[in-house]
C-alpha positions in Angstrom: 40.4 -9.8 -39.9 39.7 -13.4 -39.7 40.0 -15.8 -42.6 35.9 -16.5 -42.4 35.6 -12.9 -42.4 37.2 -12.4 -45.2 35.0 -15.1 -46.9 32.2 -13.7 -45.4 32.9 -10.2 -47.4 34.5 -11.5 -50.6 30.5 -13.9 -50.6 28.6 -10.7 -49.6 30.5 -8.2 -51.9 29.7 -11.0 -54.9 25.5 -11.5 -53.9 25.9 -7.2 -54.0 27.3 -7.2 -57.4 25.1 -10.1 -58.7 22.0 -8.6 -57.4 22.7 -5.1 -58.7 23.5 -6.2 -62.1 21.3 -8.7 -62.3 18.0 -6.8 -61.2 17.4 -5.1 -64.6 17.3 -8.5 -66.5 14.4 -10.4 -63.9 11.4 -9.1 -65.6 10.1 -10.3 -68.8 9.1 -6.3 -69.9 11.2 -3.5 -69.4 10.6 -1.6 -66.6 8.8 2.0 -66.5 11.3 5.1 -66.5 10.0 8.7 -66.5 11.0 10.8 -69.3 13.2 12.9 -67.2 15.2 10.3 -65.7 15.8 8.7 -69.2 17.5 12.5 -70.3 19.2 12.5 -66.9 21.2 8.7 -67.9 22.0 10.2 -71.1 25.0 12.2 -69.2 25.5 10.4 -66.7 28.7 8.7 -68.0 30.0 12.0 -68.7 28.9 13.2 -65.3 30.8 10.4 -64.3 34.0 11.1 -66.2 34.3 14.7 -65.4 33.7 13.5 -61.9 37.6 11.8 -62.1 39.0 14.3 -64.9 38.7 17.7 -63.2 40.6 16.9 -60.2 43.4 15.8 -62.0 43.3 18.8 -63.9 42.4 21.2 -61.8 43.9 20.1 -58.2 47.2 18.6 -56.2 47.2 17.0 -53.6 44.0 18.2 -52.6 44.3 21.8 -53.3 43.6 23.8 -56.5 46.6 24.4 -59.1 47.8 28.0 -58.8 50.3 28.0 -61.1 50.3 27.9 -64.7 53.5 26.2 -65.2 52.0 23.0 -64.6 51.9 20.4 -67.8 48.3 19.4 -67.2 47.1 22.7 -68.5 48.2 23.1 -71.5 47.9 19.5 -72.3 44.1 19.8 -71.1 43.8 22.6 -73.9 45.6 21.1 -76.6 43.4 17.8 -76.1 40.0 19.8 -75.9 41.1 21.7 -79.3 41.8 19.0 -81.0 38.4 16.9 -79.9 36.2 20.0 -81.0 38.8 19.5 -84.4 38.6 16.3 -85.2 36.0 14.6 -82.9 38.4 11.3 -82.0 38.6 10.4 -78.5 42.2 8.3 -79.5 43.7 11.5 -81.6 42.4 13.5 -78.0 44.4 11.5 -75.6 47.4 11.1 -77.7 47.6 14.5 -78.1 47.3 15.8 -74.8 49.9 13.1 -73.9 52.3 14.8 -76.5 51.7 18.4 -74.9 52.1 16.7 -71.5 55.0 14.4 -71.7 57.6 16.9 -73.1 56.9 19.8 -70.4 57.0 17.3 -67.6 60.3 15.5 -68.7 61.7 18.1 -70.5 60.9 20.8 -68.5 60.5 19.7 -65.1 56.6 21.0 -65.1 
């Protein structure tokens, strides 16, 4: 790729992001949105985040974890256990890092 090409995609990938993040902040009023698709944004982040979560959970390398001595497991139950606990999101990832860490290093998970 050329050096003006690249230019030519770094402008073009900026105008994209500029127009797209931009567009909800030209009109004056806010803009119309049915009912449905308000409740359908609601989850879409955590759409979104079990979108890159469950693969790492559930998968490697492409294909699905048969085994159950891998350290992702447990440390996926320990973290959901103690969210529905004590409803902290730092407390969640800390302790499924605490289940995870020790099986992987110490135990060669």
């Amino acid at each position: 790729m050329s050096e003006a090409m690249t230019w030519v995609a770094l402008l073009g990938l900026g105008a994209v992001t500029l127009v797209t993040r931009g567009f909800f902040m030209i009109s004056d009023k806010p803009l119309p949105i049915p009912g449905w698709l308000r409740e359908l944004l609601k989850v879409a982040p955590l759409a979104a985040l079990m979108a890159v979560v469950a693969p790492e959970i559930f998968m490697t390398q492409g294909h699905a974890i048969t085994t159950w001595q891998d350290a992702r497991w447990p440390a996926a139950l320990a973290a959901t256990a103690y969210y529905f606990w004590r409803r902290d999101i730092l407390g969640t990832i800390l302790v499924g890092m605490a289940v995870m860490l020790p099986l992987k290093l110490g135990l060669g998970w």
